[in-house]
Backbone as JSON Lines, residues from 0, in Angstrom:
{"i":0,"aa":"X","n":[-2.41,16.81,-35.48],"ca":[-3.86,16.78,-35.54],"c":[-4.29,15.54,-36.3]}
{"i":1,"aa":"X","n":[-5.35,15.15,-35.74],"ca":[-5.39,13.48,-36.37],"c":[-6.81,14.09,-37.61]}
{"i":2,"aa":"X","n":[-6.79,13.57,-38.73],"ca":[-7.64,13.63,-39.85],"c":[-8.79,13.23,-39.76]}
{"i":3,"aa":"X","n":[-8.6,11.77,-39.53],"ca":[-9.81,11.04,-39.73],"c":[-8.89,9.95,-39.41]}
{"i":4,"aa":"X","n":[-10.39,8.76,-38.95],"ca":[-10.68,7.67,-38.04],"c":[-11.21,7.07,-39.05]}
{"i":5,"aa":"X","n":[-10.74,5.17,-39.27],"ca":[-11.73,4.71,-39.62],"c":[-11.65,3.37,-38.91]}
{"i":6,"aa":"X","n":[-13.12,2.46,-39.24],"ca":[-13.28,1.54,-38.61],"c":[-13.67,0.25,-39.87]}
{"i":7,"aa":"X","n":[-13.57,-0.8,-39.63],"ca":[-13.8,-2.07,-40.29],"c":[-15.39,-2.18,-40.08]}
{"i":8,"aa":"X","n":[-16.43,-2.2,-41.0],"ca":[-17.38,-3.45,-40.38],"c":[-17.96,-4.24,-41.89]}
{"i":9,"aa":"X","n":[-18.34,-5.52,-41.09],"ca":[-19.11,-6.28,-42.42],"c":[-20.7,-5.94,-42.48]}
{"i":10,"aa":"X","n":[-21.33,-5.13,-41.36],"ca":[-22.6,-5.1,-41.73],"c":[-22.75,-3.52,-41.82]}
{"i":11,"aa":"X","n":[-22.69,-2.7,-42.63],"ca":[-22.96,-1.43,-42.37],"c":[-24.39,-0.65,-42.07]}
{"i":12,"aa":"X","n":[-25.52,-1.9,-42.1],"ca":[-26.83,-1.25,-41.54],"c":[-26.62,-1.13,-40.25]}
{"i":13,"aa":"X","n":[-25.76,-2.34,-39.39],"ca":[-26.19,-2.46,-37.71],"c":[-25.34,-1.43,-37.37]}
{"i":14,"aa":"X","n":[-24.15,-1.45,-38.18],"ca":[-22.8,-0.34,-37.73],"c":[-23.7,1.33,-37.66]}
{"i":15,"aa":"X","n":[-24.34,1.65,-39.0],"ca":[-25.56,2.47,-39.07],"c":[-26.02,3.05,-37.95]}
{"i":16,"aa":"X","n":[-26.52,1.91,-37.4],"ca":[-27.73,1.78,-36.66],"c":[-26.68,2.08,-34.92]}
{"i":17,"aa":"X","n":[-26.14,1.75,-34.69],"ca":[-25.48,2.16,-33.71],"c":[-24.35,3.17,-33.49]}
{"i":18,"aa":"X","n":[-24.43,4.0,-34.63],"ca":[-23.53,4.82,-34.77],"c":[-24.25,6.34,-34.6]}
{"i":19,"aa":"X","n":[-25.38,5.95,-35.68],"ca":[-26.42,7.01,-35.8],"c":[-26.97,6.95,-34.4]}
{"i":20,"aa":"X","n":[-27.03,6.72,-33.61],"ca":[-27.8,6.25,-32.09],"c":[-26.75,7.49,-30.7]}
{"i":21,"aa":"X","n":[-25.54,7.87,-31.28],"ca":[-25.49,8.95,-30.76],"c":[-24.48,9.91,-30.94]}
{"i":22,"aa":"X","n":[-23.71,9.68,-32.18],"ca":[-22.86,10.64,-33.14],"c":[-23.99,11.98,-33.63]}
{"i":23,"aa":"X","n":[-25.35,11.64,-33.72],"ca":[-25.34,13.45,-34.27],"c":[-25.72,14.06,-33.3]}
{"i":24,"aa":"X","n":[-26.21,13.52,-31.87],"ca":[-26.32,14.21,-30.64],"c":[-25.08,15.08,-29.95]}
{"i":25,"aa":"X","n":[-23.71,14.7,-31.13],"ca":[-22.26,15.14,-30.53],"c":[-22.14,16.35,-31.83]}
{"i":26,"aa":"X","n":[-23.1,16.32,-32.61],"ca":[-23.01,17.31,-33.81],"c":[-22.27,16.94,-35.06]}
{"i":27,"aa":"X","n":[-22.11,15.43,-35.15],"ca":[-21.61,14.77,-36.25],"c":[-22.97,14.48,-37.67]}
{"i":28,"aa":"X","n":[-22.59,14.77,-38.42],"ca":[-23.36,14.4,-39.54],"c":[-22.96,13.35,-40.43]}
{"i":29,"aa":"X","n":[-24.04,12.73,-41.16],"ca":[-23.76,11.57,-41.78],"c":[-23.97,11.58,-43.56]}
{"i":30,"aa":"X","n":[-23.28,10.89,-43.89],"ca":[-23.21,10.93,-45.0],"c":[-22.94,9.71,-45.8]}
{"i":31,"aa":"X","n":[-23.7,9.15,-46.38],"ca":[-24.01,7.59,-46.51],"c":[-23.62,7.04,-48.14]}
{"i":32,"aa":"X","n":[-22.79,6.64,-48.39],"ca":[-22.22,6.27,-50.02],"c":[-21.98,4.59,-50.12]}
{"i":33,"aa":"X","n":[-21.93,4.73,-51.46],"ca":[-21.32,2.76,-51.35],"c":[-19.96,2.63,-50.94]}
{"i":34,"aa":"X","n":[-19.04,3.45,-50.72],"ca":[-17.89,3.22,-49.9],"c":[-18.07,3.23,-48.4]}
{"i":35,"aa":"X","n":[-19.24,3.25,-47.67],"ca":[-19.92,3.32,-46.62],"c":[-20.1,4.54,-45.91]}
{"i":36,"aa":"X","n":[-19.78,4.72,-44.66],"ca":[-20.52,6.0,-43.56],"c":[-19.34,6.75,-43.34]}
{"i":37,"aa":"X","n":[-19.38,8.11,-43.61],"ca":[-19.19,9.07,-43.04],"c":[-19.73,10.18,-42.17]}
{"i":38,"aa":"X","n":[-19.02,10.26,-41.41],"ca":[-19.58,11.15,-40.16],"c":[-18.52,12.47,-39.9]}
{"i":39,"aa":"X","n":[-19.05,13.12,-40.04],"ca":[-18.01,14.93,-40.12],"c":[-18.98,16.2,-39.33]}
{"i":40,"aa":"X","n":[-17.73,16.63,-38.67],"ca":[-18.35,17.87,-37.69],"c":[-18.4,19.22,-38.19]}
{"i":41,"aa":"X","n":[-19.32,19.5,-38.3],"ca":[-19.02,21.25,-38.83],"c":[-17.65,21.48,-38.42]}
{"i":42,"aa":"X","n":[-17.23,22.94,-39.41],"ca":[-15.94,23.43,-39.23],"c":[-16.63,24.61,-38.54]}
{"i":43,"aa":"X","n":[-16.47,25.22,-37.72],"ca":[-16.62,26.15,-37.14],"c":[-16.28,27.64,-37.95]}
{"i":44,"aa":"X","n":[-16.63,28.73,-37.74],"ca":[-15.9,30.18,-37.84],"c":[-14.77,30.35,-37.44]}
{"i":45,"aa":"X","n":[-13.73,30.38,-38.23],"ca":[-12.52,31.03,-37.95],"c":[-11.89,29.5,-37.63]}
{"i":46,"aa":"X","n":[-11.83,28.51,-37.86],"ca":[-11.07,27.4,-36.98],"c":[-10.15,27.12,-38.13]}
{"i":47,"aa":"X","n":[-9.52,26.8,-37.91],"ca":[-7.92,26.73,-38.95],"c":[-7.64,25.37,-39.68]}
{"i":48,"aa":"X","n":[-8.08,24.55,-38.45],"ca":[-8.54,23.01,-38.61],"c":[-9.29,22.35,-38.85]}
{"i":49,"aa":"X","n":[-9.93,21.69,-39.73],"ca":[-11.01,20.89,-39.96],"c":[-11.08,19.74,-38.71]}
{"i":50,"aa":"X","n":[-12.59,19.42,-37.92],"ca":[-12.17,18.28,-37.29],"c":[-12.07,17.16,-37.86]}
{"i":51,"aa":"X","n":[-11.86,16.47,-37.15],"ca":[-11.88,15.19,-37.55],"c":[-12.72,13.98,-38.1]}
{"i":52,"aa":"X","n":[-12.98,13.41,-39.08],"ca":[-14.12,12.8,-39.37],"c":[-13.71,11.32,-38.89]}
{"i":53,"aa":"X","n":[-14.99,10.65,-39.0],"ca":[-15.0,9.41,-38.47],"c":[-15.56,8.49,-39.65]}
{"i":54,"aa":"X","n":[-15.11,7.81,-40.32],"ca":[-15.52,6.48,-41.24],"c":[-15.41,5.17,-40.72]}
{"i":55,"aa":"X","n":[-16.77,4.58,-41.13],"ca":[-17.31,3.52,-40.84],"c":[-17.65,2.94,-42.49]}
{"i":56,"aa":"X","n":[-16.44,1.88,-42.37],"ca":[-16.45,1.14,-44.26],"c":[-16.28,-0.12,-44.01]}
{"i":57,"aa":"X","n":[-16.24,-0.66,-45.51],"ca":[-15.92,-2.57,-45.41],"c":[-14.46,-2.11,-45.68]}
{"i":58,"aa":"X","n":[-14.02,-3.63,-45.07],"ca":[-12.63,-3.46,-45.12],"c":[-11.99,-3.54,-46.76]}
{"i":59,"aa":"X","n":[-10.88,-3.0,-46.94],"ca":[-10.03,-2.91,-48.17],"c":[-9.76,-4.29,-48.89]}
{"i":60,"aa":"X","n":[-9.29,-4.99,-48.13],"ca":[-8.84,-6.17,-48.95],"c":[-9.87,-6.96,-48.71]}
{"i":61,"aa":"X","n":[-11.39,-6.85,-48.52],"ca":[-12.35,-8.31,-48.58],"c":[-12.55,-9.0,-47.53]}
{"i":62,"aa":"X","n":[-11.68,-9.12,-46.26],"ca":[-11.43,-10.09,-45.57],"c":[-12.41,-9.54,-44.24]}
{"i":63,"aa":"X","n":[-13.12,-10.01,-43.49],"ca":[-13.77,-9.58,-42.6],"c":[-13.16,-8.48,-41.65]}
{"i":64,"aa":"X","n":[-13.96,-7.51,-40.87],"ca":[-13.34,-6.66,-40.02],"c":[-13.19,-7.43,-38.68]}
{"i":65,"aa":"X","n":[-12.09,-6.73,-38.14],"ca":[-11.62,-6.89,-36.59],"c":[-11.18,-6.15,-36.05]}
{"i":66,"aa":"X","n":[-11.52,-6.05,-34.78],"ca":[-11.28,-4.79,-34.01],"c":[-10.05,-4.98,-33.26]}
{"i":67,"aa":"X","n":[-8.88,-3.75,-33.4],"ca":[-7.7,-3.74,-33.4],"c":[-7.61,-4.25,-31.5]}
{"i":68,"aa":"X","n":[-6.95,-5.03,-31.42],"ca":[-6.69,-5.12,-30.03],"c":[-5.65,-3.98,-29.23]}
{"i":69,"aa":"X","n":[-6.14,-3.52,-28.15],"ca":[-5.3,-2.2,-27.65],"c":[-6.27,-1.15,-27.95]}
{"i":70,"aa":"X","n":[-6.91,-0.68,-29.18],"ca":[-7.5,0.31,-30.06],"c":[-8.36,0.81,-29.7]}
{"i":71,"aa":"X","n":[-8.64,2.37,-29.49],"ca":[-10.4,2.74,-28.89],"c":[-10.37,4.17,-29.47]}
{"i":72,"aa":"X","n":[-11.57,4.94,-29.72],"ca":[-11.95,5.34,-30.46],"c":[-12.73,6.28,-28.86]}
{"i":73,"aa":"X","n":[-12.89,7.27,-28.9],"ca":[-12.79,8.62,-27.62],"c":[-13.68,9.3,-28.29]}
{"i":74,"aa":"X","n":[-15.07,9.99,-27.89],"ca":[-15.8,10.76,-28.54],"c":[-16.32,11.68,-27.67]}
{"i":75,"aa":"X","n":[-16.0,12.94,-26.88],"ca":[-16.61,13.56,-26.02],"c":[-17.99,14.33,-25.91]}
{"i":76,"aa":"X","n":[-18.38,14.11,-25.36],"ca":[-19.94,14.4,-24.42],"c":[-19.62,15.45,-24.01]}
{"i":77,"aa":"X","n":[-21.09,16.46,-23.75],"ca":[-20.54,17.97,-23.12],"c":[-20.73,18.07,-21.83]}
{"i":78,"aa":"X","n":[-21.86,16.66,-21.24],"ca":[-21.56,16.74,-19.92],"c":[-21.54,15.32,-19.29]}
{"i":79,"aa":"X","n":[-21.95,15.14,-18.27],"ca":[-21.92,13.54,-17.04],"c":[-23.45,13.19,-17.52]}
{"i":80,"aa":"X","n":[-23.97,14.04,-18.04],"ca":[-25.99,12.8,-17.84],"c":[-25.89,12.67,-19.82]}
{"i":81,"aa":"X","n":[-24.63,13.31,-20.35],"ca":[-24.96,13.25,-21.52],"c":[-24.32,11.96,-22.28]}
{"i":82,"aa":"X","n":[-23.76,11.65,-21.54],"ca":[-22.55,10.58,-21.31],"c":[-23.63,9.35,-21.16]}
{"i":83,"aa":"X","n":[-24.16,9.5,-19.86],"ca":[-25.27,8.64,-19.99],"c":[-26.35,8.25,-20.72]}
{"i":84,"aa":"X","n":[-27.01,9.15,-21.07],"ca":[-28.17,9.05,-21.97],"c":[-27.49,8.31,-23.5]}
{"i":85,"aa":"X","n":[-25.91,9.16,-24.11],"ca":[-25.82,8.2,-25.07],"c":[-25.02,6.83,-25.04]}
{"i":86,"aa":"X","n":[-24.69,6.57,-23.97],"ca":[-24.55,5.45,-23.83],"c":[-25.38,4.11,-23.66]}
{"i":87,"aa":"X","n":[-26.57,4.79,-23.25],"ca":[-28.14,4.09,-23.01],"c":[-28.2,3.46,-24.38]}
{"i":88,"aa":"X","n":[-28.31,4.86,-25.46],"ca":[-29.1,5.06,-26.62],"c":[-28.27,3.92,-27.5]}
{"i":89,"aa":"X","n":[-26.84,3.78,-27.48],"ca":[-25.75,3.44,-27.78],"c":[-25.79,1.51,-27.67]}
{"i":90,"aa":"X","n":[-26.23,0.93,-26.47],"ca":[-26.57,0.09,-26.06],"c":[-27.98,-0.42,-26.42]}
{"i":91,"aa":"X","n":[-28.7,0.46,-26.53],"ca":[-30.27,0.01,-27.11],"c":[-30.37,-0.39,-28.38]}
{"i":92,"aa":"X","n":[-29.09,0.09,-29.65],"ca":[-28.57,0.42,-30.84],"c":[-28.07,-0.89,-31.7]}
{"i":93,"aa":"X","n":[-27.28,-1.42,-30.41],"ca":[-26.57,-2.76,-30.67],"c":[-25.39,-2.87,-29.59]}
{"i":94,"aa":"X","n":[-25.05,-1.83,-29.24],"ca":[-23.77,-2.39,-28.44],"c":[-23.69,-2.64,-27.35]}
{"i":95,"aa":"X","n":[-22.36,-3.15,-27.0],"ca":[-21.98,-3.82,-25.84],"c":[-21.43,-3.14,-25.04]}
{"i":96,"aa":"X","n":[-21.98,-3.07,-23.6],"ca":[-21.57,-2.29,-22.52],"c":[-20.11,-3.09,-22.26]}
{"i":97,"aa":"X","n":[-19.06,-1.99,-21.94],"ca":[-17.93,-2.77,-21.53],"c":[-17.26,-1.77,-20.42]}
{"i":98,"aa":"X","n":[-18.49,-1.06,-19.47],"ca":[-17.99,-0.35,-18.54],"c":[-18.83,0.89,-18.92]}
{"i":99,"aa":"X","n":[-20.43,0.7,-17.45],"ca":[-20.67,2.01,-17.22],"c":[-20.71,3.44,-16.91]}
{"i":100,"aa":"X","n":[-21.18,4.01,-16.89],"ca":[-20.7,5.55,-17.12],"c":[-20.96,5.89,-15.63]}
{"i":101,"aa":"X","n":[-19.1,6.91,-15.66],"ca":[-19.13,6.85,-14.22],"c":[-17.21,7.65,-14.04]}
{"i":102,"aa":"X","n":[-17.13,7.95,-12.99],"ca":[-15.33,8.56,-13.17],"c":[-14.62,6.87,-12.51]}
{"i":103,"aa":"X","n":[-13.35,7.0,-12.79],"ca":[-12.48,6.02,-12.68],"c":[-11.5,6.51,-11.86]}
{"i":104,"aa":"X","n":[-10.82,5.95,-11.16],"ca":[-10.11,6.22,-10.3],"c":[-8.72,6.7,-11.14]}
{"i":105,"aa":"X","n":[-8.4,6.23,-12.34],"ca":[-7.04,5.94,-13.01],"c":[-6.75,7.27,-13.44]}
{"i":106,"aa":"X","n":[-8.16,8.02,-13.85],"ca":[-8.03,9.2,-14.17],"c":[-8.34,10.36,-13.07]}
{"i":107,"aa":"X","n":[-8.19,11.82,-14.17],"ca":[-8.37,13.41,-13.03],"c":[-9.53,12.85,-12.67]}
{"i":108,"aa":"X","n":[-9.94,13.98,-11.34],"ca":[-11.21,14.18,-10.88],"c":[-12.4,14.43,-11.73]}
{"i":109,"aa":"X","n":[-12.29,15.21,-12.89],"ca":[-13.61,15.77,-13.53],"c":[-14.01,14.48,-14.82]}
{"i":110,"aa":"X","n":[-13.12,13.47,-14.97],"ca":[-13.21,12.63,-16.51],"c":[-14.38,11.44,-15.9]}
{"i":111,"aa":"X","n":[-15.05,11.87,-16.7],"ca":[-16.61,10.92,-16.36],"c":[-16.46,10.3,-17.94]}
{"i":112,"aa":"X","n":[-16.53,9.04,-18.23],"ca":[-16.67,7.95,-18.88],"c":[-17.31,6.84,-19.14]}
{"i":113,"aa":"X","n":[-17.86,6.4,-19.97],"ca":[-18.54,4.97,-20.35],"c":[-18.08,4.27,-21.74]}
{"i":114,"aa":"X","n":[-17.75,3.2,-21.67],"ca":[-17.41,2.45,-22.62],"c":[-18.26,1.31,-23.27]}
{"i":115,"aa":"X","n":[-17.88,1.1,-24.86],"ca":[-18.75,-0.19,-25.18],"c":[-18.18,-0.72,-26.0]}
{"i":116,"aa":"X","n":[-18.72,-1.34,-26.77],"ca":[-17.89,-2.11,-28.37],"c":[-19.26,-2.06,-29.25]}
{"i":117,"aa":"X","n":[-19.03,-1.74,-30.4],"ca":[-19.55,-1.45,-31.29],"c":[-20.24,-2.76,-31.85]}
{"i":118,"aa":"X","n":[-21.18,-2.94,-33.12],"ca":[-21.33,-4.42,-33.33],"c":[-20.2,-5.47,-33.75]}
{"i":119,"aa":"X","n":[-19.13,-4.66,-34.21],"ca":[-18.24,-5.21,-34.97],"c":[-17.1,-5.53,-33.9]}
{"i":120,"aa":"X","n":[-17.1,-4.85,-33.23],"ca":[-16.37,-5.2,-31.82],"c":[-15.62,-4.09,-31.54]}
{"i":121,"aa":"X","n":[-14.94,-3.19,-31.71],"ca":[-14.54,-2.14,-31.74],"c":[-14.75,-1.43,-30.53]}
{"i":122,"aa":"X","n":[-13.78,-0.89,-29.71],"ca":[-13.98,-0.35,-28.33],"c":[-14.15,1.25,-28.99]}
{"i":123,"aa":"X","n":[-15.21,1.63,-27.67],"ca":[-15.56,3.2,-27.94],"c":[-15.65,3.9,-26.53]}
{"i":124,"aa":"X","n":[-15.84,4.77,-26.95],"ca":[-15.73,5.63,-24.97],"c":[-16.55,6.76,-25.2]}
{"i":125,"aa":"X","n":[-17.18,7.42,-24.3],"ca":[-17.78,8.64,-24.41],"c":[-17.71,9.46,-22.65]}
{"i":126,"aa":"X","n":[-17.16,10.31,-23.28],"ca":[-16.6,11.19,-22.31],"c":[-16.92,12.27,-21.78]}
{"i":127,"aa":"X","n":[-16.97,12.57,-20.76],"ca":[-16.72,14.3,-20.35],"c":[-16.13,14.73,-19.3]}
{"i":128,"aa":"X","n":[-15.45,15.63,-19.31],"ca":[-14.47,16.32,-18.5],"c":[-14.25,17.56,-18.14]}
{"i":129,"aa":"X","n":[-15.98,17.75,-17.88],"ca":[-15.96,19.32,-17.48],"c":[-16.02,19.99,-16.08]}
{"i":130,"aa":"X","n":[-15.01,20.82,-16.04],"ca":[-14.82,21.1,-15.03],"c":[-15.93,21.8,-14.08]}
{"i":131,"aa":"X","n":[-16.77,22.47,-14.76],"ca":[-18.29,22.61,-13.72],"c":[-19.39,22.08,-12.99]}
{"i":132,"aa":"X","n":[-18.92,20.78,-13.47],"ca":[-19.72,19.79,-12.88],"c":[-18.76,19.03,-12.1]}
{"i":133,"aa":"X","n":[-19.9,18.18,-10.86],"ca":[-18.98,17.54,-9.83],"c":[-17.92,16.76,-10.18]}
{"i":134,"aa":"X","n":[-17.19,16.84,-9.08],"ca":[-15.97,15.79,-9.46],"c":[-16.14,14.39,-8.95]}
{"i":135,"aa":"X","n":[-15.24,13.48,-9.06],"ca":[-15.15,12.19,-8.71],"c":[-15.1,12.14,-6.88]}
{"i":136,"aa":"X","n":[-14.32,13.08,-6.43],"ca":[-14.3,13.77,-4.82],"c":[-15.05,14.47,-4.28]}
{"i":137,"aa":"X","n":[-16.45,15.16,-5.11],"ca":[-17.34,16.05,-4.84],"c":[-18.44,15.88,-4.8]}
């Protein structure tokens, strides 16, 4: 089970500002300190596991952030228009579209996806993969 996520940035208002744009629409909350942003999901009733939180800080040793090449960061959506809308919101925010929302051939039938990069550059995805809604064949 993965803990927590974190990310590099040097500006933490724009990082803010595009983070907050559609993390609490996924039920993430924020929590804002001079070590920078945290974002944490309720623990549910009865769940054994805490999820996973997501931090958004300056980097450790001083030196500017960079976004890991290979590296992406997966945040699921509960459905296909929800995917869209925060990807809109996401893009209006600061970021960079790097592949609209939509299914891919590479994946199952039901995985509807959109991707971007964050201000800092950082690849992100927002997902859904529910099986009640149409498929990529349907």
């Amino acid at each position: 089970m993965i803990a927590y996520v974190t990310v590099g940035a040097d500006d933490l208002a724009r990082a803010k500002q595009f983070y907050s744009a559609f993390l609490p629409a996924l039920d993430y909350s924020l929590e804002e300190g001079p070590e920078g942003l945290s974002y944490t999901l309720p623990q549910q009733p009865g769940q054994s596991v805490a999820p996973p939180d997501f931090y958004v800080k300056p980097t450790f040793d001083g030196r500017p952030a960079s976004a890991g090449n290979g590296a992406m960061i997966a945040f699921e959506a509960r459905s296909q228009e929800q995917v869209r809308d925060l990807h809109a919101a996401a893009l209006a925010a600061g970021g960079l579209d790097e592949g609209k929302p939509g299914f891919r051939d590479a994946y199952g039938p039901h995985f509807y996806v959109g991707y971007l990069r964050d201000p800092q550059g950082n690849k992100i995805a927002l997902f859904s993969s529910n099986p009640d809604e149409p498929g990529r064949d349907g």
